[in-house]
KESE-467086 format. One record per residue (C-alpha): residue in one letter; x, y, z. Coordinates in steps of 0.001 Angstrom, whole numbers, padded with zeros to 6 digits, always signed. Example, Ala and Ser with C-alpha at 12.3 -4.5 7.8 and 13.67 -1.06 7.14 Angstrom:
<tormars>
A+012300-004500+007800S+013670-001060+007140
</tormars>
This chain:
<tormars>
X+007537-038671-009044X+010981-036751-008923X+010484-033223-006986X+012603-031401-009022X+011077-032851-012487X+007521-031916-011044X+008342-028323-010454X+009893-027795-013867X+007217-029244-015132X+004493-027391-013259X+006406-024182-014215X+006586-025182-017791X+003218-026057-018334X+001772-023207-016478X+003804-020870-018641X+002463-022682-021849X-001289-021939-020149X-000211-018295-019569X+000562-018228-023561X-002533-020001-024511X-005142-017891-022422X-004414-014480-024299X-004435-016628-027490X-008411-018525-026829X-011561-017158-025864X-011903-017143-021925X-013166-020488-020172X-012965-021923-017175X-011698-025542-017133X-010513-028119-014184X-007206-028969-016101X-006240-024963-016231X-007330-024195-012852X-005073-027643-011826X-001856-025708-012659X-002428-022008-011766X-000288-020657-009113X-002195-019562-005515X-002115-016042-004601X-001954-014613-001024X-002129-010871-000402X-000746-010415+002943X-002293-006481+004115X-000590-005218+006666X-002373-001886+008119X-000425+001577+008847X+002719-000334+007762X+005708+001955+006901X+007951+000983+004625X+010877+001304+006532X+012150-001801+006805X+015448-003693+006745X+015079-005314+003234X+013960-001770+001782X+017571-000521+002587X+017280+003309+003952X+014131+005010+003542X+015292+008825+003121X+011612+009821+004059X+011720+007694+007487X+013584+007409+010335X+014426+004097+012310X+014855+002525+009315X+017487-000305+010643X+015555-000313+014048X+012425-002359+013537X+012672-006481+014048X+011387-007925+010802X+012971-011787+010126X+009413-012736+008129X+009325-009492+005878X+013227-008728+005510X+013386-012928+004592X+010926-012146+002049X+012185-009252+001009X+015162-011379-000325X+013597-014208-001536X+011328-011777-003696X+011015-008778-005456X+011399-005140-003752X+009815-002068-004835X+011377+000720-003178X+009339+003668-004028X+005203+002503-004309X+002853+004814-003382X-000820+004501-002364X-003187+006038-004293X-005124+007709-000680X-003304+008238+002201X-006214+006676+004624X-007117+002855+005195X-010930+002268+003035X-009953+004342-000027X-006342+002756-000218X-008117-000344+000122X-010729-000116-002322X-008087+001232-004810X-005947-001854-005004X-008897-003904-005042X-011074-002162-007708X-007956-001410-009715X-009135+002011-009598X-008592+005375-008510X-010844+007992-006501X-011997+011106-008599X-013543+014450-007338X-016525+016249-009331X-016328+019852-010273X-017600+021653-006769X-017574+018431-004655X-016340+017984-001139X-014130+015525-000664X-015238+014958+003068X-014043+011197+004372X-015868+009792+001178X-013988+008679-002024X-016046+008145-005320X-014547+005188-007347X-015316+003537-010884X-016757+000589-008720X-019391-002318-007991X-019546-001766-004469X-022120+000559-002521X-022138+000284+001233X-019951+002481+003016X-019517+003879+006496X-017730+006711+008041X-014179+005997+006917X-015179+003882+003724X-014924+004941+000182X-018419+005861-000979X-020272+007770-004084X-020378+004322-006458X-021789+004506-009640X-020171+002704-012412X-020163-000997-012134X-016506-002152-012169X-015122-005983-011465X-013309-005979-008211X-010407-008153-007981X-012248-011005-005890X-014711-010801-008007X-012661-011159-011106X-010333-014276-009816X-013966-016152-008577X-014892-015753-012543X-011694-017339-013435X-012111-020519-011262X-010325-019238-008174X-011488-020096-004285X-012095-016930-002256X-010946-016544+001315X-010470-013127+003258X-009872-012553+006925X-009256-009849+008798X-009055-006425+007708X-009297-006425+003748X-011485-004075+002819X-012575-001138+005337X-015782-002160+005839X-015705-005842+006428X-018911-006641+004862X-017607-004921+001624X-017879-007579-001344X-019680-010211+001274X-020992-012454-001304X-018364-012819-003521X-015807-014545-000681X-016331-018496-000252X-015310-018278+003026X-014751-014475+005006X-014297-014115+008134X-014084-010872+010100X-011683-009310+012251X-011292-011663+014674X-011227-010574+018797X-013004-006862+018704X-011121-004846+020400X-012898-003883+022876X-012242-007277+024653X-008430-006877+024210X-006137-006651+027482X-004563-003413+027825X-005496-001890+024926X-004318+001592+025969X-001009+001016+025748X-000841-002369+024779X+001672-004131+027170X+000124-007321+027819X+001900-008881+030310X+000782-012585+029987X-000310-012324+026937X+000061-014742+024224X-000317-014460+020205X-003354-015223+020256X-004544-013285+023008X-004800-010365+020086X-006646-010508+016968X-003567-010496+014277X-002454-014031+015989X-005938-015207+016291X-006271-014477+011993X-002698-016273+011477X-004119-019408+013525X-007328-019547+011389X-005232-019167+008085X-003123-022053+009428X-005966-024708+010077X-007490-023435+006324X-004594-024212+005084X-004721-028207+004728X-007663-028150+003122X-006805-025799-000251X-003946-027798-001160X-004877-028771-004942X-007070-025916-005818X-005955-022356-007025X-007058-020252-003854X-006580-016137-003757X-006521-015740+000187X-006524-012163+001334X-005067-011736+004711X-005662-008499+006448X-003761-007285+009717X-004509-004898+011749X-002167-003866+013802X+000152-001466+014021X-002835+000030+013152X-003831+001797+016602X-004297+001293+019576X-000897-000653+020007X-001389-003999+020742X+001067-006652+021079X+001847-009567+024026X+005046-007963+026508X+008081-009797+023964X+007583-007457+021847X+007537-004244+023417X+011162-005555+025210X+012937-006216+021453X+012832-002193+021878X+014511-000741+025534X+013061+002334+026459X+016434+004354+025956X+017011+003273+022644X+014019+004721+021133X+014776+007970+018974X+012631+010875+018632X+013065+011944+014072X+015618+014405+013015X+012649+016280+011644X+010350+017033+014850X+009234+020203+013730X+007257+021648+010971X+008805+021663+007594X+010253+025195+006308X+007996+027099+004491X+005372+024513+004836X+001478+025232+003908X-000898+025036+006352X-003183+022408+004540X-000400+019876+004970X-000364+019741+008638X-003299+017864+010342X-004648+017334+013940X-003550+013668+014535X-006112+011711+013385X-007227+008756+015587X-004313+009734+017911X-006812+012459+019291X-008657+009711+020660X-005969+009014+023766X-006099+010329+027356X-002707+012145+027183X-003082+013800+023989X-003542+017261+023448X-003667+018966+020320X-003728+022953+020091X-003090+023940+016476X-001166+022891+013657X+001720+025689+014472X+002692+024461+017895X+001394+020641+018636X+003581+018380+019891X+003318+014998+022133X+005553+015445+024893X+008790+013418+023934X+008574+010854+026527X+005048+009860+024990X+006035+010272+021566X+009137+007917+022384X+006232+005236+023826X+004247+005569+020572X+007162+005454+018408X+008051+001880+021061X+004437+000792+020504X+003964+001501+016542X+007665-001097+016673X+006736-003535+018638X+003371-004685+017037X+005054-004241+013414X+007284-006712+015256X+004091-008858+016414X+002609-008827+013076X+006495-009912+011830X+005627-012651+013368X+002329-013968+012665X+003176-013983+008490X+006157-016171+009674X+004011-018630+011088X+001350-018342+007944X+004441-018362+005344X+006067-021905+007200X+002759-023582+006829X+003231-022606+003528X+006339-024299+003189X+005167-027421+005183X+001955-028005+003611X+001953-030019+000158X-000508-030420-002687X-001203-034124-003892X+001960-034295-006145X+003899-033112-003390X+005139-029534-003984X+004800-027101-001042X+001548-024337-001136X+005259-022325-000649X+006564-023172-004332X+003298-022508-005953X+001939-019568-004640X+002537-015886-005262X+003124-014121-001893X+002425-010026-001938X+002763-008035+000807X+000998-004821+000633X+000702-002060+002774X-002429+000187+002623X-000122+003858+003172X+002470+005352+005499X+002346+006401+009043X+004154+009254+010562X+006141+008676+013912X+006556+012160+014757X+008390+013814+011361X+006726+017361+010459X+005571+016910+014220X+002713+014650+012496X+001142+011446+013477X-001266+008565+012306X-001612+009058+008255X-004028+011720+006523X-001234+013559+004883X+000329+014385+001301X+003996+013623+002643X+005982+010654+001698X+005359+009386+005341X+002445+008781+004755X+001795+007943+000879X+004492+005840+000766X+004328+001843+001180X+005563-001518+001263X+005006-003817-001720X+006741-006990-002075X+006009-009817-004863X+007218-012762-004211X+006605-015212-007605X+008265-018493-007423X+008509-017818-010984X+010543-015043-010880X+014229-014997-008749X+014474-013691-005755X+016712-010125-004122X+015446-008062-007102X+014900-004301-006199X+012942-001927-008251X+013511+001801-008067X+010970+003312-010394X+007697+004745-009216X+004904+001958-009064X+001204+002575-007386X-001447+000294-005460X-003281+000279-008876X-000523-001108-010424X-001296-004550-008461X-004382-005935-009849X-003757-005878-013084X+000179-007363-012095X-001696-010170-010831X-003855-010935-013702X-001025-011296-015652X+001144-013851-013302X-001381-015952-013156X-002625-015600-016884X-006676-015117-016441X-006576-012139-018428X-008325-008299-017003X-011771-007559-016972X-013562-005050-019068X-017434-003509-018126X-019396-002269-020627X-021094+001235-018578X-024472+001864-018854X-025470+000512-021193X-023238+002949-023958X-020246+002473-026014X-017734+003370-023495X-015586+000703-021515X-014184+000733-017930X-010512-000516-018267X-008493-000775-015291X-005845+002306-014155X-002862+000723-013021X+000148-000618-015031X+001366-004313-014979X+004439-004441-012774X+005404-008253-014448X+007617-005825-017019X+009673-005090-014039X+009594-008035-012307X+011128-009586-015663X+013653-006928-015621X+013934-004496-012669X+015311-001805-015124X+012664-001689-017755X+011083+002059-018548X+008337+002681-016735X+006488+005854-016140X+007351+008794-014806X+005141+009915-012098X+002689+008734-009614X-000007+010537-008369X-002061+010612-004672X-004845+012527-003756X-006106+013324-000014X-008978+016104+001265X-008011+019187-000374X-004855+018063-002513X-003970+016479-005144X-000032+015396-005360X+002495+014036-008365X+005977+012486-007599X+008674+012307-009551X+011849+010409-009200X+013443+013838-008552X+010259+015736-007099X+007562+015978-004763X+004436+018456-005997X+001541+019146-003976X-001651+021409-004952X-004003+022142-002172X-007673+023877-003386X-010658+024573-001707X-014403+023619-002024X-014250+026282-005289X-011540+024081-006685X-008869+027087-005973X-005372+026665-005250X-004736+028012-001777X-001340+026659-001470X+001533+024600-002379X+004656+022318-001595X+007382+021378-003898X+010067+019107-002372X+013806+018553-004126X+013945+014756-003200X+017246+014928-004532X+018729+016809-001767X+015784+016941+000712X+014045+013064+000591X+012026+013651+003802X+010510+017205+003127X+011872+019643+004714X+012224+022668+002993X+009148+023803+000497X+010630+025699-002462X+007438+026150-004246X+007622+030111-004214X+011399+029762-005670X+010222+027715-008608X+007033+029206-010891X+008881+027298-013997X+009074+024111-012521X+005510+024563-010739X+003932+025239-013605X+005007+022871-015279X+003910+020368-012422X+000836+022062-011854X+000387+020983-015642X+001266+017433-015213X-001554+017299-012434X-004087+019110-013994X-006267+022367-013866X-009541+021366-013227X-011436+018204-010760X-011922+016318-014421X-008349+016622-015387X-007003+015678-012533X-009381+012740-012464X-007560+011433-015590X-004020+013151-015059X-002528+009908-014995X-004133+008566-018358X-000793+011394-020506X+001812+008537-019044X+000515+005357-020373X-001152+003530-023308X-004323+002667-022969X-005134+000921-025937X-002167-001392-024466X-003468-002567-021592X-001976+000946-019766X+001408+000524-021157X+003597+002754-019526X+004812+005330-021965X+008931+006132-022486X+008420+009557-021172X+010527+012375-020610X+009105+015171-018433X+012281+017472-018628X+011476+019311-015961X+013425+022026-015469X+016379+022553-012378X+015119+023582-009259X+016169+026520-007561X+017320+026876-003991X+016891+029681-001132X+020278+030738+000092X+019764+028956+003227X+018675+025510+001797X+021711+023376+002485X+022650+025219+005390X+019379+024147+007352X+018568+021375+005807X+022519+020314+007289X+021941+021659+010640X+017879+020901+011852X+017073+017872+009517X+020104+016112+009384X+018597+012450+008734
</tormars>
């Protein structure tokens, strides 16, 4: 059989099947299955999204300094969304977001704590894992195994690893516990292969799957750790990155103005023999340590670089029984679960309401769709499941809830709109949440609330991304217009802010994003806005 002919003809059919399943009641038969495209979500953990095939990153610095062949090459061969945002700035809530299509909601008088309450099916939950489940929702494994799909998962997917257990044909957990790692301090292995760490050993075991899911649809979920701490990564890596040419950010100090809810203590960072934290007004690493994080947090993005070039060229090499490539017939997404701060607002590790860490990488690569597209509008991690129910054409789940009248839909918006055209209207805002704040973004604005356990505002940061993309300089106090009228957008009260989201789409259509204008109004500016903002955060 011709190549060429087979691949138009895959493509052509597939589209036809795409047509046909919102047309027919929902079954599952041998011939569809035959002729859906694979998925592979590639998570990559603490991953900023500064890299070269995102083009500057206002919000991050060392932004042409990282070594990324794998990502940048898919970058280009796919589609780029420049500004997605995760819907919890911490690893288990992100994560359960994105895969329950849903996003975390606070009760009137609750505290947030580390545990997340989501419209979801799962209930076990540890320290650092969403928790608080009680409304039976389809998570996205779940939802692909319905439609005929084989389940695979390694690594880090979900938080807790045992999350979803039964639903996975095959799972396997985080391979090489850390605690048997060389060097895992710093992270300098000396003679240390790939494989001597656990993000080679989970490429190597998605490599010898491989060969045997060749003919049938497969959604493999790929989690990395790294540069998740501690900073791992075999010597090669560390020396892509001298010592001298590391940089310390532009903004190493705390933003003007800022509230003292958005600084934090660190994180996991506190966890490490040479660091000491005092308080959120005066903390800093010393710079020759901060320069060896900022070296380490490189160099296994670098190592991880590497391991999804190894998984994506047994991609390419590995055929089905008509001979296309796994490559050429599976959709490749690249997700990461937030942002990580290397030292801007003198913060580190994630936790925060600040594009550093909210913001993510999110490519889709569709061998249906052509590749170098870039998309500037404001997409979230709930946007994904319901992106990839469409590409693949099985259709999104609804749950009847207890029993009543009332339905659990999913939150996020289809992104194929954009991926057919990369200037379509979408919607205008995004929204995160963290302990103590709720925040709304804008293509022109950054809004944070922060309340307390009375569900009081005790402080706020508004952010002109338009002249200040990395946060400088809060102008919250110079603006009660314009945070009002933000303040509105996010709502008053736990239960509107819970469905703030719900005024910028259509539910009845499948959350079709609504052709919204928020006319907000011009912010104003302190009298010494430019001229710091010029001088100490030049980026």
């Amino acid at each position: 059989m011709n190549l060429i002919n087979y691949r138009s003809s895959f493509r052509v059919a597939r589209s036809a099947l795409v047509i046909a399943s919102l047309l027919i009641p929902a079954f599952v038969s041998i011939a569809e299955t035959s002729l859906r495209k694979n998925v592979m979500i590639i998570m990559v953990d603490d991953l900023r999204p500064q890299l070269k095939g995102f083009g500057p990153v206002p919000s991050f610095h060392g932004a042409t300094q990282m070594h990324t062949p794998a990502l940048d090459t898919l970058g280009a061969q796919g589609t780029i969304f420049e500004r997605a945002y995760c819907a919890v700035p911490i690893c288990g809530a992100s994560r359960l977001s994105l895969l329950t299509g849903s996003r975390p909601y606070k009760e009137p008088g609750q505290n947030w704590g580390r545990h997340w309450t989501f419209y979801s099916r799962l209930d076990a939950a540890d320290q650092d894992t969403p928790a608080g489940v009680n409304h039976p929702g389809v998570t996205l494994p779940q939802h692909f195994k319905n439609s005929g799909y084989t389940l695979h998962s390694i690594g880090k997917v979900y938080h807790n690893r045992d999350d979803d257990r039964e639903v996975w044909d095959d799972m396997v957990k985080l391979q090489h516990p850390w605690r048997d790692v060389p060097a895992f301090e710093i992270g300098v292995g000396e003679k240390n292969d790939d494989d001597s760490y656990p993000d080679g050993l989970n490429a190597s075991d998605v490599i010898a799957k491989l060969d045997g899911l060749k003919d049938d649809p497969f959604l493999y979920c790929v989690g990395f750790p790294r540069p998740h701490l501690p900073f791992w990564a075999p010597k090669k890596y560390w020396d892509l990155y001298p010592e001298e040419s590391i940089k310390l950010p532009p903004n190493y100090s705390l933003p003007v103005n800022a509230p003292r809810q958005s600084i934090h203590n660190w994180g996991e960072l506190r966890n490490y023999t040479e660091v000491e934290y005092a308080d959120e007004a005066e903390s800093k690493l010393s710079d020759e340590y901060a320069r060896t994080m900022i070296r380490g947090y490189y160099a296994t993005v670098s190592y991880v670089d590497a391991q999804i070039e190894r998984i994506v060229d047994k991609l390419k090499n590995t055929y089905d029984s008509q001979g296309v490539s796994l490559f050429d017939k599976t959709i490749l997404v690249v997700w990461g679960d937030h942002g990580w701060n290397l030292g801007e607002h003198t913060l580190w590790a994630k936790h925060a309401l600040y594009n550093t860490s909210t913001q993510i990488p999110l490519i889709i690569r569709d061998p249906d769709f052509p590749g170098g597209q870039r998309v500037s509008s404001l997409v979230e991690s709930v946007d994904l499941y319901p992106t990839l129910c469409d590409l693949v054409g099985i259709g999104r789940p609804e749950t009847t809830i207890d029993n009543d009248d009332s339905v659990f839909n999913l939150h996020g918006s289809s992104l194929l709109p954009l991926l057919k055209d990369p200037e379509s209207k979408w919607k205008p805002a995004v929204f995160t949440r963290f302990i103590g704040g709720d925040s709304v973004r804008t293509k022109r604005y950054s809004f944070t609330e922060f309340t307390n356990q009375s569900d009081q505002v005790v402080g706020r940061m508004l952010y002109d991304l338009k002249y200040d993309p990395a946060e400088n300089y809060n102008i919250a106090d110079l603006n009660a217009d314009l945070v009002s009228r933000l303040s509105h957008l996010l709502g008053a009260t736990p239960v509107e802010k819970r469905n703030a989201w719900r005024a910028l789409v259509d539910e009845t259509r499948n959350n079709e994003p609504l052709e919204a204008e928020l006319n907000l109004p011009e912010a104003r500016h302190p009298d010494d806005y430019f001229k710091r903002l010029s001088e100490n955060f030049s980026l």
